[in-house]
N, C-alpha and C positions, 0 to 999 in steps of 0.2 A: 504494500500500500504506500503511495506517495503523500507525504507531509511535509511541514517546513512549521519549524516555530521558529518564532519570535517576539523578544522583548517589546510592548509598546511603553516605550518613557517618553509620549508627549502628556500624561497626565502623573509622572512619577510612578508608586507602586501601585495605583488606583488599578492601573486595566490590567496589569501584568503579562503574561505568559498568552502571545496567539499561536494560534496552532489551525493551520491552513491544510486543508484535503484537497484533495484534485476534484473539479466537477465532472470527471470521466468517471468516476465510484461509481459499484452497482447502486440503482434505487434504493435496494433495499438497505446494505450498509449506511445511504445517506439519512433514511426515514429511522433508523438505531439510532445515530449521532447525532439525529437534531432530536429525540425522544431523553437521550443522555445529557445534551445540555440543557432543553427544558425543565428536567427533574434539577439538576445541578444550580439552574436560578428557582427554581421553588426553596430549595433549601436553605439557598443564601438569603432569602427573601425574609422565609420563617425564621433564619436562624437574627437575623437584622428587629426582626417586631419581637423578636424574644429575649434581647440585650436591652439592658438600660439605656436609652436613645440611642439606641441603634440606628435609627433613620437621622438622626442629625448630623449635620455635618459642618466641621471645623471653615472649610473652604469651599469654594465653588467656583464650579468653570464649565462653560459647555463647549463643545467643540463645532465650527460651522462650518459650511465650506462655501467657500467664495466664488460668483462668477468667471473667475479667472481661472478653478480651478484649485488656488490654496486653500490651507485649512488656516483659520483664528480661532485662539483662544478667548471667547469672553469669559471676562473678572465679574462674576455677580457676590450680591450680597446672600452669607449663606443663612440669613435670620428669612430674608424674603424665600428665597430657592425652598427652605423647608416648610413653611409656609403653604407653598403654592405644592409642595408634593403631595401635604396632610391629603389635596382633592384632586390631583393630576397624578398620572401615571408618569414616568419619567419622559419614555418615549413622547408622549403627548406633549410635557414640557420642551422636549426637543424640536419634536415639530413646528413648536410652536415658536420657538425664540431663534429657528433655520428660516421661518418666514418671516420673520422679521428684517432678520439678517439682510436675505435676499432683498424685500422691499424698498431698506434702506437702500442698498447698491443699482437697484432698478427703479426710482419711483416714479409711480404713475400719479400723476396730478389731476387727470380728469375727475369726471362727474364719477359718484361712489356708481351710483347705477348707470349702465349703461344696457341698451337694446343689445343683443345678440345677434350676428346674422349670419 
């Protein structure tokens, strides 16, 4: 089986350890390892709501990626960031602060509404 890890240090020890598979894998090996890492964030999930705030976090940063292509770190604040997790999913925060990102580097200035055609 073909793999490669590596260290991700754009967030320090946050993301840690990637570890990349070939997308030639049979189906089925792929539908096990995405089954194994689903269980793997349930756990770290539970194990987070099961620690003394667990979910709080000292720092914050989300990671965007830029028209051009780069990636930016934004600096947020980690009082607001936990805040906004108690009722967002992370993902959702992500989504949500990538279209930001974008809008800012792209803005559209017309009418909010506009006809479709």
């Amino acid at each position: 089986m073909q793999y490669t890890i590596s260290i991700d240090d754009e967030f320090g020890t946050f993301q840690g350890e990637i570890v990349a598979v070939s997308d030639e894998l049979d189906d089925n090996i792929l539908d096990k390892l995405q089954d194994l890492y689903d269980n793997l964030q349930d756990e770290q999930e539970q194990l987070l709501e099961t620690t003394d705030n667990g979910l709080l976090t000292n720092t914050a940063g989300m990671e965007v990626d830029l028209l051009n292509g780069d990636k930016c770190t934004l600096r947020l604040s980690p009082e607001v960031i936990n805040r906004i997790l108690q009722v967002l999913e992370f993902e959702e925060l992500q989504a949500f602060v990538q279209t930001i990102a974008t809008s800012v580097q792209n803005p559209d200035n017309g009418p909010f509404c506009k006809e479709k055609k």
